[in-house]
N, C-alpha and C positions, 0 to 999 in steps of 0.2 A: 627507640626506633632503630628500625636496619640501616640507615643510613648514616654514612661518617663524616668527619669534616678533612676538608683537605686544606692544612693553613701553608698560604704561603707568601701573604703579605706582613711585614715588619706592625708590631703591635702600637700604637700611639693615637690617644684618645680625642685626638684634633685632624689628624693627620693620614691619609693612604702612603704607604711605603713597599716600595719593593725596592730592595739590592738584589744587584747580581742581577740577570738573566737569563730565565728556563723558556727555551721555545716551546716546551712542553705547554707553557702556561701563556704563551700569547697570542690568544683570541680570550682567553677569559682577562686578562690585563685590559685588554682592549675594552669589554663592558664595563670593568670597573673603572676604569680612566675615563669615562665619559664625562661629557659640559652639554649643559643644557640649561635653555632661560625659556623655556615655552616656542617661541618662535620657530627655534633653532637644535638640534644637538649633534654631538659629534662624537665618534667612538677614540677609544685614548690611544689609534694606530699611529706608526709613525710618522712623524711629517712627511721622514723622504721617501717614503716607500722602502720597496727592498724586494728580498726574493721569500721572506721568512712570511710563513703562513699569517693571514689576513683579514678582515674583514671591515676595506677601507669604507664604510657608513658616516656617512653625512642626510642629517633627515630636516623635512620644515613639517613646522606644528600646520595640520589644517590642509598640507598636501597629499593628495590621491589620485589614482589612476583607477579604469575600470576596462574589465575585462568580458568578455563572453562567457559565461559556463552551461555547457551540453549536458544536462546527468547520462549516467551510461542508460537508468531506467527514469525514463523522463515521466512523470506524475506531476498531478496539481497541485501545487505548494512547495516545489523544490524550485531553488534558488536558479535562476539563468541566469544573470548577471551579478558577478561581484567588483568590487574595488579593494584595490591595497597601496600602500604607502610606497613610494620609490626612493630608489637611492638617489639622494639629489649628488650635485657636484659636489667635487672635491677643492673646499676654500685654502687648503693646506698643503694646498699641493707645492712639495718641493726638494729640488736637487741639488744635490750638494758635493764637487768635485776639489778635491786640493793634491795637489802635485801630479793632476793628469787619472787618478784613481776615485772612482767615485762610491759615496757612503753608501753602503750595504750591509745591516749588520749581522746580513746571514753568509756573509761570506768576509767583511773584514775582521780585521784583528782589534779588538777593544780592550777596555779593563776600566774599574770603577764606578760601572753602569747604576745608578740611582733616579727613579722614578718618584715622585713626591705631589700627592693631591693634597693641596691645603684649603680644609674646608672651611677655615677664617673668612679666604678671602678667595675663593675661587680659582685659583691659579696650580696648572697641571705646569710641572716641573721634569724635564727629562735630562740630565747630563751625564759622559763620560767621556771617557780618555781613548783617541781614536790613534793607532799605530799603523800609521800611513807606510806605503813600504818605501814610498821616495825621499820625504820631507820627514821623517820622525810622526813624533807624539803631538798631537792637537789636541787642547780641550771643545769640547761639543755640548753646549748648553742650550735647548730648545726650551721653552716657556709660551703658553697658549691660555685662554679666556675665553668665556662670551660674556659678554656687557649687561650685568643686568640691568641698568641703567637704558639701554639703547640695546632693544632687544634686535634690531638686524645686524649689530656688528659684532664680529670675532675677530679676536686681533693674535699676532705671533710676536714672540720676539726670538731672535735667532744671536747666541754669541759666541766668537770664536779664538781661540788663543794658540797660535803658533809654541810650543815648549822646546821643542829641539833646534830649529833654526828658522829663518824667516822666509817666507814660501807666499803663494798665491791662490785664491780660491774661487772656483767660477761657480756660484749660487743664484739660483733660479725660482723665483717663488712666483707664480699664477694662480689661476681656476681652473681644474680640470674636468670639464661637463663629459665625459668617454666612462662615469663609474657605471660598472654592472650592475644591475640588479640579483641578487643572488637568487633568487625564486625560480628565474625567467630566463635567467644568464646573459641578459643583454642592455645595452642602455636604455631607457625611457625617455629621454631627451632628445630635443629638437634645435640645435642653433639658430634662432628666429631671426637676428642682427648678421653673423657673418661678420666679412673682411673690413663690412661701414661702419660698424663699431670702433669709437673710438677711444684711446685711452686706456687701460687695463679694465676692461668692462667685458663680459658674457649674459647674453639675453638667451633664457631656453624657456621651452615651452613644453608642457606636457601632451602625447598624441590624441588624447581624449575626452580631457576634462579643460580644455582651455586654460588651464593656471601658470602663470607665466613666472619666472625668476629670474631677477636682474643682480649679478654680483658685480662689485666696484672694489674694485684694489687701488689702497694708496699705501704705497711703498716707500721708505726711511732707508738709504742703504748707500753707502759709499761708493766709489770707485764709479767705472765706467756701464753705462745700462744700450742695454738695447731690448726690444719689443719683442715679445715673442708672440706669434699666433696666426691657429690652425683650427681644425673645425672643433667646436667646443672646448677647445683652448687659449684662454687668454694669459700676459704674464707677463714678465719681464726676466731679462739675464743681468748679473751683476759679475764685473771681472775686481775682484781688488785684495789691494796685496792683504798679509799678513804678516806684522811684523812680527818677531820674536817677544817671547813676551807680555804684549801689547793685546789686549780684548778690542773686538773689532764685533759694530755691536747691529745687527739689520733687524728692522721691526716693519711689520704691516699692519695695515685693518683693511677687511673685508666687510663692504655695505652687502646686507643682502635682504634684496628686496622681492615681497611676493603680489602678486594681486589676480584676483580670481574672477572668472567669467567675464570681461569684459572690461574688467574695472580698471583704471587708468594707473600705472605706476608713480607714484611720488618722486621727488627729486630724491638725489641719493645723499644719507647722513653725512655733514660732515664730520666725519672722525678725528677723537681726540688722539693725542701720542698714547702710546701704551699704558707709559707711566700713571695718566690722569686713570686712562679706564681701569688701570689695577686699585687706587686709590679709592675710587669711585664704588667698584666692587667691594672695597675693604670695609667701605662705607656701610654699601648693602647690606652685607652680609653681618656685619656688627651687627646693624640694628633687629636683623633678624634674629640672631644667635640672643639680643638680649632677650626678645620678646617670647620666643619659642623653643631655648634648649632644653635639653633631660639632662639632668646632672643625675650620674649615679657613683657615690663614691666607694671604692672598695672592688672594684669589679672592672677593670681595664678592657677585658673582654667587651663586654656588652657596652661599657660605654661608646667604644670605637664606633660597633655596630650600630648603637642607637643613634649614632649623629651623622653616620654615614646614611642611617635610613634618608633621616630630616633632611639632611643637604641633599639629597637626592630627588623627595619630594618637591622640598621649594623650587626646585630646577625644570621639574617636570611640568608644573602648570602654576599659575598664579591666578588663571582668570583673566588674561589680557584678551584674549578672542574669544566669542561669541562662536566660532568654528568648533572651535579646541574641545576634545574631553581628556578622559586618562586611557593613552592605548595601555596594556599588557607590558608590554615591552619599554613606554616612553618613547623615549625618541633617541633610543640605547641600542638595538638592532631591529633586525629582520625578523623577528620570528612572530607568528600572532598577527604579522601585515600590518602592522600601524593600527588593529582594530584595540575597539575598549568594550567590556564588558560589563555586567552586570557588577562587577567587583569595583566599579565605581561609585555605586551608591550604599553597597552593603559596608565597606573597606575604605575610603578614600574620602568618602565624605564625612564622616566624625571629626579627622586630622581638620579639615578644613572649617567646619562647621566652629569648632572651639578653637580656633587659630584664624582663619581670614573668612568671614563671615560671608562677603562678598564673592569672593572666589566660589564656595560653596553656591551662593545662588545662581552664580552665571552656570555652575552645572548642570542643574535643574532645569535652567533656561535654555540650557542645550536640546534637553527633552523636549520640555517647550517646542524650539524652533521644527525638533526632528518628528514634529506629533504627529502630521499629513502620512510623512513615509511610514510611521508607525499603525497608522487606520488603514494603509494599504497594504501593508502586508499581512491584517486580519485580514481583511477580504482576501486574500492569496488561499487564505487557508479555510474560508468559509466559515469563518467568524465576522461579527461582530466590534468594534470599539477600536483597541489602538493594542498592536502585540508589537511590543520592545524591541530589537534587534538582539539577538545574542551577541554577535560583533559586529561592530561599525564603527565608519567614522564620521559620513554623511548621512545617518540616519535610517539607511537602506540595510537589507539584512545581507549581508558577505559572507555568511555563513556557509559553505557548499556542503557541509553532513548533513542531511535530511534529519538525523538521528537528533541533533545540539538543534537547530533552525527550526523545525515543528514539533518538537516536543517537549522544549522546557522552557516553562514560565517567568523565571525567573530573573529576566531581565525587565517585566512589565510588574510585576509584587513589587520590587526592588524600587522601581521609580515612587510607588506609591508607600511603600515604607519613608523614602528619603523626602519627600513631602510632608508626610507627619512629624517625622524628626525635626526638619530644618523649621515649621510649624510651630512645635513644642518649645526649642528653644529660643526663637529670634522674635516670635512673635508678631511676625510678618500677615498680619491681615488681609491687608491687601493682596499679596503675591498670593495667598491661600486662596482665596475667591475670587480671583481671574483665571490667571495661569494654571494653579494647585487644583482649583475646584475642576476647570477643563480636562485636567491628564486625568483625575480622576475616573470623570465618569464614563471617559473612555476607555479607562483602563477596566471600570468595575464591566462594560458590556463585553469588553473579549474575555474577564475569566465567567462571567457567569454563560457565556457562550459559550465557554470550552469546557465546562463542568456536564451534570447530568443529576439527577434525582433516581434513587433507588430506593427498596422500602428501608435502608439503612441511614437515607439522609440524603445529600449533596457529595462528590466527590470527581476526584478528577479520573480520564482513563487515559492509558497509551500514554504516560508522561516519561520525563525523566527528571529528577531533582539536580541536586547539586553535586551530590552521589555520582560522577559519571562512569562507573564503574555499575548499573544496573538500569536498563531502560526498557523503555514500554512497559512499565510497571502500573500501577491501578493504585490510588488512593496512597499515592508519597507523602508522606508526613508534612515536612518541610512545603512542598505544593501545595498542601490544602491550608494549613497553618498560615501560609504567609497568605494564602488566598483568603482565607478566612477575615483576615486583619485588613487587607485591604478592602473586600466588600462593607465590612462592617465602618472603615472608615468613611469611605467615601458617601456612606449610608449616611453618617453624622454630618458630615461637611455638607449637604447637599437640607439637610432637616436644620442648621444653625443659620442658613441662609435665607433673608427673607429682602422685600422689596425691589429695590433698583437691581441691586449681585446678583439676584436668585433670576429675574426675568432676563437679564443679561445673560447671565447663564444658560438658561435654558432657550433662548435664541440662539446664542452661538453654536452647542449640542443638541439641539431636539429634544431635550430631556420630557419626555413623558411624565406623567404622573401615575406613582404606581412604582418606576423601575425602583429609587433607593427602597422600597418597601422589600420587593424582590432582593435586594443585595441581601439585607439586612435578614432577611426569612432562611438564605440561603446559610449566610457564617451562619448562623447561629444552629444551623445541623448541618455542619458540616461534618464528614465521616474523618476520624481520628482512632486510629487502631490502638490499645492498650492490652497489655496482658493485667493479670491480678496483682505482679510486682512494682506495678509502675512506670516496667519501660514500654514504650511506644514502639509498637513496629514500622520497621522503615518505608513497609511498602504491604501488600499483601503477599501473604510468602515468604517474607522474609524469614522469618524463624526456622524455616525448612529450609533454605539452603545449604548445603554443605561447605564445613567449615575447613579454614586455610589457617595455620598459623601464620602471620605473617611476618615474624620474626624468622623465619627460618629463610624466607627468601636472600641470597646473595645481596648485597652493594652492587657486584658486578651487573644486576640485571634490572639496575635503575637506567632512564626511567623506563617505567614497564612497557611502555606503547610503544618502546624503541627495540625490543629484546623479548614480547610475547608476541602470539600472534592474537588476532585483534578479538576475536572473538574468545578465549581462554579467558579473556580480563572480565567478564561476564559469568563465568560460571559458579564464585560463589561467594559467601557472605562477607569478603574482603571490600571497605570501602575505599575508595581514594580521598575521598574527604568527606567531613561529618553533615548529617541531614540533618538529624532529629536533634542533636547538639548545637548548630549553625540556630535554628530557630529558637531555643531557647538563647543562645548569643542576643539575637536582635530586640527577643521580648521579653528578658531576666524577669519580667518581677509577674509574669504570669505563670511560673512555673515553679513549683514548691523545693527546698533543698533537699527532699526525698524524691522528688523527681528525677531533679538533676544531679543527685548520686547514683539513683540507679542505672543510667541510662547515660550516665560519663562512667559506671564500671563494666555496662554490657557493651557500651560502642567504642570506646578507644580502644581495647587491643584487639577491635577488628579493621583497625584504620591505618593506611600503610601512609597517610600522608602523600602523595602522589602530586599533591596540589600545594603550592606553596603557600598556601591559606590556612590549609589545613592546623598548624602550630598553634598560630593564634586563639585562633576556638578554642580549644585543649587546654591553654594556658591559661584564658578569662577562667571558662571556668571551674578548674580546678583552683584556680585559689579562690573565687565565689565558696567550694566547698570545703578549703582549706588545705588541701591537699601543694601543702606549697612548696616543697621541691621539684614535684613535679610541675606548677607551672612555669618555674624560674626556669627547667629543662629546656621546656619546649620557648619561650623566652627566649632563646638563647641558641636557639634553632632562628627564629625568625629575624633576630636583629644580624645574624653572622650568613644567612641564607645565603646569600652572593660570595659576600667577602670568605667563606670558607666553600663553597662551590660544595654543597650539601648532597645537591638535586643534579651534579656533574652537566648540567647544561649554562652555568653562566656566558659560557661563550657565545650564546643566543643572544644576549642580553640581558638587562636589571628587570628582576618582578618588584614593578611597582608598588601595587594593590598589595605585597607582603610586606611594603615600608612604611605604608601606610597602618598597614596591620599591626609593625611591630611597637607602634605609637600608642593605639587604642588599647594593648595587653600593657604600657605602662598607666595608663590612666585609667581602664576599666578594670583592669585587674590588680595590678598594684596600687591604684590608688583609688580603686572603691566608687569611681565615680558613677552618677546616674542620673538620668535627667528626666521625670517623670511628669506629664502635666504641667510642664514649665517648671518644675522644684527641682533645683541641683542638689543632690547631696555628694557627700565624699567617706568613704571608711576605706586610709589607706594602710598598708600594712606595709613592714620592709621586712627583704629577706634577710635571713640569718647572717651571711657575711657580708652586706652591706652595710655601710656607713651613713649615707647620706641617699638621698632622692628629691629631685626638684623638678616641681616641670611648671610650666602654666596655662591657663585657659583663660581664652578669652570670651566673655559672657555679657551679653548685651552690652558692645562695648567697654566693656570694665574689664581689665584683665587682672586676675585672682594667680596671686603666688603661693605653692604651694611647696613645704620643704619641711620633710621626714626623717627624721634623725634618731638614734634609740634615747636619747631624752626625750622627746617627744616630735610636735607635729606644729609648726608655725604656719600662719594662714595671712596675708594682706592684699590688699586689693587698690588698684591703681584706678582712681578714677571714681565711679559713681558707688555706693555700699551694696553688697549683695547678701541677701541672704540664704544662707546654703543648711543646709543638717550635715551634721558632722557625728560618724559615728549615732546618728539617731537622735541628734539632740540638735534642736532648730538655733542659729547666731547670726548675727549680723556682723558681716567681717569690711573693715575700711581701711583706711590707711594708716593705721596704725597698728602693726603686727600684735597677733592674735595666737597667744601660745595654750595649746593643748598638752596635758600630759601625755605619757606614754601608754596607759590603761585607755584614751581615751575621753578623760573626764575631765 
């Protein structure tokens, strides 16, 4: 690929590190220094502020705001209203004065500066040596959390150590509700309480969406206090000495509470001291790290990455709201507006699906919830059924490109992919013939709405795939493919169901008699473009476009939407990420190893990667065809995506859906997995210079150890016996390790 890595954080396979400080690099510090527990997240800015470039982001899981939107050329099915996520307040707001000078570390004198995410236990780590010009040398130890235990509360601890003589410090720690919005450039917030507020408390309100947030400070801090507050500021000041010597030690926690539409706020958490919620985290986090690490031994690199993916994921969503999905960004920046995309069911849900079973269903149940907004916005568009949001967070489409918002599918395939899937594995009947059967069949009436009959077959027109670098194209691969599968499913689910579910059913949806026949008539001639080689064209046309090396393209003129003009990104066979690759990802065993070498040798080197998904694809499958340096490459592109600022925008924030990504290339790619009809198999392989690889799955319950060694491949299973194919040979594995040789046999 044309693009490089930029390292600049210290290498340790537990641990984020930076020594020294480059303001060059602090907005991307900042994304990778994030805490999040779902609820909550926060970017890794300074506590005190300062004058050094910024991006103080503070966000809640499930908060949004909505706006107006005019198109310039206003038409039926373009979006007038969207919503996006706001910067809530600033829980960490704080000042910090000793001998009359106050810390700024873009204008004081420092030295020793260490930054330290420990992914053990949760805890973001800032210290160094501050060279005061009155009093000397202070040490400066900041230390921050959010509680995965007690998702409203974030706690601080602040320490300080006078080294040259003994001096005095006036610190200031509150809520600061005044943050910008960066989009908009202005607050979103409302002080709803004011002056009658009492206590270190801030009540704000959002101007649109009625969602209210109440933040509670309890403060631990020596010396003399008084109350600070002014509008969307609440706090306290603290005067106290500093002996020589002597650590002087203030710690907070912030309650922060949300509740929406009406809904009545809770008392506020009593908070533990810091020490218990660090303890408590340590707790967490152990039992996570047992349950769900990737051990890869031999490779420093990717191991960092790959557990930085994990901690990052577990941070972003668990499943505790019913609101919540996975935006873009997390709850890491601005960019993407807090929306989630289709990259949640394609990407995000496997990690979950074989890690927290339940988490995964409350996603789907998200769908669920959002299925009304989804049948209204096919009517928007003069369809039929239920068309998915391309981004959202309440369900509604936010989308304001006409281009992304009516023309690509792939947000409503995807739900009905991630149904089958969660389906196949969990075995969930029930959920399948309620909820599953419902999104169905309104999923199957908007594509067979948005399709058409020609003497060629069934196909789609004026789409755009996942390719977004080609649109309003006719009969996209990937669009009809995944449409294919989803007609054809819901075809099945709708013919397995009889009696009580099926009449249920078809009260709730109207479901005619006749329509699965229709779905079902439809995949099955569906238009699907082949040449005599075997590769699939991406679109019609495709093969005529003129061709770009895209290796010749600069670094410097990454990414492209930012450094071309918008329309140039259209004119020729250059993908941003893979179509006709992407759908063999989803459905491996419908597509023969002669398929998917041809068609992984004509489409990757016309793939610039653009999309930070892109890697993934590339990596399964290429070692599906063996080609295994090259998957480790691109591997190694997606666990360091962030932490080496690949795509030069981490300073926007963390992509998600590619930590996600980089989980399912250990397990579907290097470890062979598959899940077919309810049958798991596994054929895992390791790379040349590794050592070791371990990861595990959790599978009805049972969770399955799995660890790859060049002696060979040990297998056990925690809990009820599973039986898996291994390598193509059927075994039942239990708790008592299960060793395979090296060959396999």
């Amino acid at each position: 690929m044309a693009k490089a890595a930029d390292r600049y954080f210290g290498l340790d396979t537990h641990r984020i590190i930076e020594k020294g400080f480059d303001p060059a690099h602090a907005l991307e510090s900042e994304s990778i220094f994030s805490l999040a527990n779902e609820h909550m997240g926060v970017r890794g800015y300074f506590d005190e502020g300062g004058s050094l470039p910024s991006l103080r982001g503070s966000y809640l899981g499930g908060v949004y705001e909505t706006q107006r939107h005019k198109p310039d050329s206003d038409y039926r099915g373009f979006v007038h209203s969207t919503h996006y996520m706001p910067t809530a307040a600033d829980p960490l707001y704080t000042r910090l004065t000793v001998g009359g000078e106050t810390l700024d570390l873009g204008v004081c004198a420092f030295a020793d500066f260490v930054r330290v995410l420990d992914m053990r236990t949760g805890l973001l780590t800032r210290s160094f040596v501050w060279q005061t010009k009155a009093t000397g040398a202070v040490e400066v130890r900041f230390e921050r959390l959010v509680s995965m235990r007690w998702p409203e509360v974030l706690a601080q601890r602040i320490t300080l150590c006078a080294l040259t003589q003994s001096t005095q410090a006036v610190l200031t720690l509150g809520v600061d509700g005044n943050m910008a919005h960066r989009t908009t450039g202005t607050c979103l917030w409302e002080d709803v309480a004011g002056a009658a507020q009492t206590g270190v408390q801030l009540t704000l309100a959002t101007a649109t969406t009625g969602i209210v947030a109440r933040y509670t400070q309890r403060a631990a801090c020596p010396g003399e206090r008084r109350a600070v507050r002014r509008n969307r500021v609440s706090g306290e000041t603290f005067t106290l000495p500093l002996p020589r010597g002597v650590e002087t030690v203030a710690e907070r926690a912030v309650c922060v509470q949300v509740a929406h539409g009406g809904e009545a706020l809770p008392a506020p958490v009593e908070t533990p001291a810091f020490n218990v919620l660090h303890s408590e985290n340590a707790a967490h986090w152990a039992a996570f790290w047992d349950a769900s690490d990737v051990e890869i031994g031999g490779d420093p690199e990717n191991q960092q990455g790959v557990r930085y993916c994990l901690f990052q994921m577990h941070a972003t969503y668990r499943g505790l709201s019913p609101r919540d999905n996975i935006g873009a960004k997390g709850l890491t920046g601005e960019a993407y507006n807090g929306h989630a995309f289709w990259d949640t069911e394609t990407y995000c849900l496997p990690f979950y699906l074989l890690g927290d079973t339940a988490a995964a269903k409350h996603l789907l149940l998200y769908r669920y919830r959002t299925l009304p907004q989804a049948m209204e916005r096919a009517r928007q568009l003069d369809l039929t059924g239920a068309c998915y949001p391309i981004a959202t967070m309440d369900g509604t489409e936010a989308c304001t490109l006409w281009q992304h918002s009516s023309l690509q599918m792939q947000p409503s395939t995807s739900v009905a992919y991630a149904i089958q899937t969660y389906a196949d594995m969990t075995g969930d009947a029930a959920f399948l013939h309620r909820e599953g059967a419902e999104m169905l069949v309104q999923i199957a009436r908007y594509i067979i709405s948005r399709g058409g009959w020609n003497e060629h077959g069934f196909g789609f027109y004026g789409v755009m795939g996942p390719d977004e670098f080609h649109m309003m194209v006719s009969n996209d691969f990937y669009t009809n493919y995944l449409g294919k599968k989803a007609l054809a499913y819901a075809s099945f689910v709708v013919s397995q169901m009889d009696g009580a579910a099926l009449a249920a059913l078809r009260e709730r949806t109207g479901l005619a008699h006749g329509e699965a026949e229709a779905w079902r008539a439809a995949a099955e001639h569906m238009i699907l473009l082949r040449r005599e080689d075997g590769v699939f064209e991406q679109h019609e046309g495709f093969f005529s476009l003129p061709h770009i090396d895209v290796q010749s393209i600069p670094p410097t003129e990454f990414p492209l939407y930012d450094h071309w003009s918008y329309d140039r990104i259209y004119r020729t066979d250059m993908l941003k990420q893979p179509d006709v690759l992407m759908a063999m990802l989803l459905y491996p065993d419908d597509f023969t190893s002669a398929q998917k070498e041809a068609n992984y040798a004509y489409y990757e080197p016309r793939c610039i990667h653009e999309s930070s998904l892109s890697p993934t694809v590339h990596a399964i499958i290429a070692s599906q065809l063996g080609r295994r340096a090259e998957a480790l490459s691109f591997f190694g592109f997606a666990t360091r995506l962030d932490l080496d600022n690949f795509n030069r925008n981490t300073c926007d924030g963390l992509h998600i859906a590619n930590m996600a990504a980089a989980w399912v290339t250990i397990v579907e790619g290097f470890g062979g997995v598959r899940f077919e009809n309810g049958a798991l198999s596994l054929a895992p392989w390791l790379p040349e210079h590794w050592t070791r690889l371990c990861f595990s799955l959790r599978v009805r319950g049972s969770l399955l150890r799995v660890t790859l060694a060049p002696e060979g491949l040990t297998l056990a299973c925690e809990g009820e016996p599973l039986t898996v194919q291994v390598y193509g040979h059927e075994t039942t594995v239990g708790q008592t390790p299960l060793v395979i040789g090296p060959t396999g046999t």
